[in-house]
Backbone as JSON, one array per atom type, in Angstrom:
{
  "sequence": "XXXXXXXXXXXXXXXXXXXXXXXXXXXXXXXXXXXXXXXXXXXXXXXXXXXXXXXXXXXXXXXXXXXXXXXXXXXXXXXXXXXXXXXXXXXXXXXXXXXXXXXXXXXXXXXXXXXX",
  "N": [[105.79, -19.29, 134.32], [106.32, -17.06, 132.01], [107.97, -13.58, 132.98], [108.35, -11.19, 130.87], [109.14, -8.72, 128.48], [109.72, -6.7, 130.26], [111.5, -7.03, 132.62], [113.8, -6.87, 133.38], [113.61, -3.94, 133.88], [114.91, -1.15, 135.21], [114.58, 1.09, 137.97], [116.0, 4.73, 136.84], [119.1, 6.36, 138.42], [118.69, 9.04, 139.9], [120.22, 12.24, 138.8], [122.98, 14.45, 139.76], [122.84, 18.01, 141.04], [123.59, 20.76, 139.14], [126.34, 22.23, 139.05], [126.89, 24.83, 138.48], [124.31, 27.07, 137.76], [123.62, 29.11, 135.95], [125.01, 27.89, 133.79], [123.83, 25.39, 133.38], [121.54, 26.57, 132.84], [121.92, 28.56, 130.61], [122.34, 26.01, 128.53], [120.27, 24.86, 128.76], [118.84, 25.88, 126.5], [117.04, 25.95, 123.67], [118.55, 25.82, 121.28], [120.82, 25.64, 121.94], [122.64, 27.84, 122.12], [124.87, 30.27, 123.17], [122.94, 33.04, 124.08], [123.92, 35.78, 123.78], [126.2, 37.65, 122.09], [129.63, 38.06, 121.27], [130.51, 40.32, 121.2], [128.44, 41.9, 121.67], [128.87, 40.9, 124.22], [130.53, 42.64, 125.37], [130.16, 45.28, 125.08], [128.46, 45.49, 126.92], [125.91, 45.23, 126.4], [122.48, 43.98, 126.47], [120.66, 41.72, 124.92], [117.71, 40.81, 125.57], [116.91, 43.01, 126.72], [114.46, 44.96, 128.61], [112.54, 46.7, 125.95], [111.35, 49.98, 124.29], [111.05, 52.6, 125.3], [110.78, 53.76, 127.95], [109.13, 53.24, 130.94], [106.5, 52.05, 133.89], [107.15, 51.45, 136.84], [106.16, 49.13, 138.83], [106.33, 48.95, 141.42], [107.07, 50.87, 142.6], [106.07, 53.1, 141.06], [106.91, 54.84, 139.44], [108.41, 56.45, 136.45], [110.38, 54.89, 134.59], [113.02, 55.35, 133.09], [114.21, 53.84, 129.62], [117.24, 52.78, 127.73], [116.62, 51.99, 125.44], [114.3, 52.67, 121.77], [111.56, 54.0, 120.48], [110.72, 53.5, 117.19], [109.54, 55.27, 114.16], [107.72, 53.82, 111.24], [106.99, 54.38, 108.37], [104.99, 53.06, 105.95], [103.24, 52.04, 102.76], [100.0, 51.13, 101.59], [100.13, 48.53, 100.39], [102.99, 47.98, 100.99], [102.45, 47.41, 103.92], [100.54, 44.88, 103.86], [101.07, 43.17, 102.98], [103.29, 42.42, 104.65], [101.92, 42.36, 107.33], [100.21, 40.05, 106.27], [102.68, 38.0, 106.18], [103.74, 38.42, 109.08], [101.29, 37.4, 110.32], [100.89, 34.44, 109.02], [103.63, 33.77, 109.89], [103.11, 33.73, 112.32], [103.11, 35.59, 114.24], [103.21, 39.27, 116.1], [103.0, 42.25, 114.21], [104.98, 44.18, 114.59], [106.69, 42.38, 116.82], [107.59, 40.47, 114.21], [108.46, 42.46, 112.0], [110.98, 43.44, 113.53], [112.53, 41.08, 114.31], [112.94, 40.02, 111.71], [114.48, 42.16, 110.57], [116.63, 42.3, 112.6], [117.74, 39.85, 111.81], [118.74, 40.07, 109.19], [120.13, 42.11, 109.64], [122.34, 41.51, 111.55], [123.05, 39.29, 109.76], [124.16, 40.95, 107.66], [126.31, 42.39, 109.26], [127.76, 40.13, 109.86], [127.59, 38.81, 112.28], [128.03, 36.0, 114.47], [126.2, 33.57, 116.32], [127.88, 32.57, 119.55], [128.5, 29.33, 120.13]],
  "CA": [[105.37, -18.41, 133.26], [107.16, -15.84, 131.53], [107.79, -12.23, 133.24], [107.59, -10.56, 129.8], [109.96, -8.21, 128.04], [110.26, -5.67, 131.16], [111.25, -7.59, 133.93], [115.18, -6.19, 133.78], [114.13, -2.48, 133.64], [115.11, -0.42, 136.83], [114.88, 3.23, 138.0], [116.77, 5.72, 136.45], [119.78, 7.09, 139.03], [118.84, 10.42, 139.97], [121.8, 13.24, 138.35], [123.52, 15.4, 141.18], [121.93, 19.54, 140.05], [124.59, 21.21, 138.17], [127.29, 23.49, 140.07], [126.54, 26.58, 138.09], [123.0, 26.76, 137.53], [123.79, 29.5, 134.73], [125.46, 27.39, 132.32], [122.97, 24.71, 132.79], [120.31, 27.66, 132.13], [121.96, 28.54, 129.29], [122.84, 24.73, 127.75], [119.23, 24.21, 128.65], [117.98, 26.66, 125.47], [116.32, 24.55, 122.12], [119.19, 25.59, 120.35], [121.89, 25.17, 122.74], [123.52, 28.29, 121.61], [124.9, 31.28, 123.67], [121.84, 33.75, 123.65], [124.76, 37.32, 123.97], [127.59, 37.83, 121.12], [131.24, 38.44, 122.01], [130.57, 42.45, 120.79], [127.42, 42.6, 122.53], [128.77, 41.2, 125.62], [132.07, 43.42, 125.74], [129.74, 46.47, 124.7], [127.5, 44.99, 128.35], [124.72, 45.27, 125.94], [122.06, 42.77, 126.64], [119.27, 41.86, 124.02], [116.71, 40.14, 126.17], [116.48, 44.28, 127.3], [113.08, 45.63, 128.27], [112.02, 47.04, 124.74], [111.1, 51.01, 124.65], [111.69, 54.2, 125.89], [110.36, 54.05, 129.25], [108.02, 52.17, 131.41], [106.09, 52.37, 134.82], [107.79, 50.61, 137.9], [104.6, 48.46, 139.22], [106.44, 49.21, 142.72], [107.01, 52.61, 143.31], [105.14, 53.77, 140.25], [107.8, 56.34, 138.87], [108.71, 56.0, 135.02], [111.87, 53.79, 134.17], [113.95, 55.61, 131.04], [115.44, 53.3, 129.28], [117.95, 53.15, 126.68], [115.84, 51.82, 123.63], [114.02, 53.79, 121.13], [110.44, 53.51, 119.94], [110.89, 53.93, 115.89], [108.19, 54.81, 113.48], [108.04, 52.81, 109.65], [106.1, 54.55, 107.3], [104.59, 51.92, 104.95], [102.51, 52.5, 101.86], [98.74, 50.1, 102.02], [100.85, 47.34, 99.81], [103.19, 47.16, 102.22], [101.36, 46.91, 105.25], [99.31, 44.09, 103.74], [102.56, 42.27, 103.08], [104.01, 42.23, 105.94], [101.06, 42.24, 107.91], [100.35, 38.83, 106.23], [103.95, 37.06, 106.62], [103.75, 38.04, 110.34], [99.93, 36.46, 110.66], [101.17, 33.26, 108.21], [104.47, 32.95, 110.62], [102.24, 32.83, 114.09], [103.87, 36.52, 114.8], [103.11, 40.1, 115.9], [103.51, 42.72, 113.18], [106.16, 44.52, 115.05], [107.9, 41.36, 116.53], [107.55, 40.08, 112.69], [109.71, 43.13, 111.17], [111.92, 43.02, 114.8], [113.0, 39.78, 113.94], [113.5, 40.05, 110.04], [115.5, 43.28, 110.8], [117.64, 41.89, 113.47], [118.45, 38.84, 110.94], [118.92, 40.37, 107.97], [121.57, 42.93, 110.3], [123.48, 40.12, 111.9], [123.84, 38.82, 108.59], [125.24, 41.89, 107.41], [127.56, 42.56, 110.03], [128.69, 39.19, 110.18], [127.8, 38.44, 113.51], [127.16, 34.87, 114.51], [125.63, 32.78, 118.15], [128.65, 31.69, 119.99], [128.42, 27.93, 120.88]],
  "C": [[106.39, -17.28, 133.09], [107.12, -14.44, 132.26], [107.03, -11.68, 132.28], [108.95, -9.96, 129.67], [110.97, -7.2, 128.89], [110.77, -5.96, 132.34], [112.82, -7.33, 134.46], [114.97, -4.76, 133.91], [114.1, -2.03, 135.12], [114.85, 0.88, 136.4], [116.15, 3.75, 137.74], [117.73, 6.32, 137.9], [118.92, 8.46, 139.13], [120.32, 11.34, 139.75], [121.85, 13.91, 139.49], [122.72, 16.77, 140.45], [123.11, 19.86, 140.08], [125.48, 22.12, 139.19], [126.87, 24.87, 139.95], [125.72, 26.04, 137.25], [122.99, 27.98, 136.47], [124.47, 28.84, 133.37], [124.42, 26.34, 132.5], [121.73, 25.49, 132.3], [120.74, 28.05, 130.65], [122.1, 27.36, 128.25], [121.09, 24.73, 127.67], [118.26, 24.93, 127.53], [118.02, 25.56, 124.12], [117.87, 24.83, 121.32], [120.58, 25.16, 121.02], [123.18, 26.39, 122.71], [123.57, 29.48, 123.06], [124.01, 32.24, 123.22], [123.03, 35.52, 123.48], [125.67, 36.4, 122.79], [128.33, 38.17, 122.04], [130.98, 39.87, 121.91], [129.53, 43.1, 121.54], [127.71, 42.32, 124.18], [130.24, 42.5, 126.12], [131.73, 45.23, 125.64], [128.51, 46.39, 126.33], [126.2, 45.46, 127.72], [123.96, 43.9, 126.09], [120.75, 42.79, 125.48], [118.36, 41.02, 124.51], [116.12, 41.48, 127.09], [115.09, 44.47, 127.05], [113.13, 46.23, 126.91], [111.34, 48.72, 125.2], [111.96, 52.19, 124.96], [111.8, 54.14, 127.29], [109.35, 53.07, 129.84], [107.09, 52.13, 132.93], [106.57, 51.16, 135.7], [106.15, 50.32, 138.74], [105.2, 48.82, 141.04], [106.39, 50.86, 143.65], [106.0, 53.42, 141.96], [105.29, 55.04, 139.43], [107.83, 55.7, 137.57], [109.75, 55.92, 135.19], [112.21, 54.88, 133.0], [114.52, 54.47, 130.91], [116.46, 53.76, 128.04], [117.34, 52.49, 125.67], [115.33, 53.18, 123.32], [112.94, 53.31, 120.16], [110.46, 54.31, 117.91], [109.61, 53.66, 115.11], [108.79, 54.56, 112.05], [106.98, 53.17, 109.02], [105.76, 53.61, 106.18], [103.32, 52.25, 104.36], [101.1, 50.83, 102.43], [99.78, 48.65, 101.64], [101.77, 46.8, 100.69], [102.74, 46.57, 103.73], [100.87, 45.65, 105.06], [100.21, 42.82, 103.64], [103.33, 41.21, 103.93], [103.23, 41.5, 106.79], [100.41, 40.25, 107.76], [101.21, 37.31, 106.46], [103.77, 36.66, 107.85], [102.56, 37.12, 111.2], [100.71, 34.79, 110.19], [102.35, 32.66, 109.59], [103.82, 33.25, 112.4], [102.67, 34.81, 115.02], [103.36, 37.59, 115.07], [103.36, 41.03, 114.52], [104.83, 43.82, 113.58], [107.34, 43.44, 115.82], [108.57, 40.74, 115.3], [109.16, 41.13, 111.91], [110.88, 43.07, 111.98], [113.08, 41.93, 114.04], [113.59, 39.65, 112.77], [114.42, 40.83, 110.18], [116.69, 42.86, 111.27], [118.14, 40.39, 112.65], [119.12, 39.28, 109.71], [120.64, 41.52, 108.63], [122.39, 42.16, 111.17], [123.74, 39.41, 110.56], [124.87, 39.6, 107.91], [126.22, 42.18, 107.69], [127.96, 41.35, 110.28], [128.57, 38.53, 111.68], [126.89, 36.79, 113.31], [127.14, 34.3, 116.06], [126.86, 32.38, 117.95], [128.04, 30.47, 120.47], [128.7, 28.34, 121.92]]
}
């Protein structure tokens, strides 16, 4: 009688783990792209930075400064309701929502683009 269709398949090799476990961390992102610019890394700015002013160290329990900066956005009802809806519609906070639009709309401006 016949095996059947599967009767050549084998196990997969196991791969060796990578040398530098930072470039496979970074290859391993959905888009595949360098997450830092050339200007942001030469400026040792990082944008995956805590967010804020400040913050409470869960260990010692002192306040962190940082270097962000909590900004306020006056917005009339119309806008609010706007916005407020985009960021619901796209799955989002309403401050990650403008975050995000902001920080696209100003990398477009300035020209900046993800290194491969």
């Amino acid at each position: 009688m016949d095996k059947g269709g599967f009767s050549d398949l084998k196990r997969k090799k196991k791969k060796a783990p990578p040398a530098n476990i930072g470039e496979f961390a970074e290859g391993a992102k959905i888009d595949g792209t360098n997450t830092q610019t050339k200007a942001a890394q030469d400026k040792g700015l990082d944008p995956n930075e805590r967010r804020g002013k400040r913050y409470k160290d869960p260990h010692t329990g002192e306040a962190v400064q940082l270097k962000g900066k909590v900004q306020e956005i006056p917005l009339n009802e119309y806008e609010l309701t706007i916005l407020t809806r985009a960021a619901k519609q796209s799955g989002l906070t309403l401050t990650t929502y403008i975050r995000t639009i902001a920080m696209k709309s100003a990398k477009k401006e300035l020209m900046i683009i993800q290194e491969v």
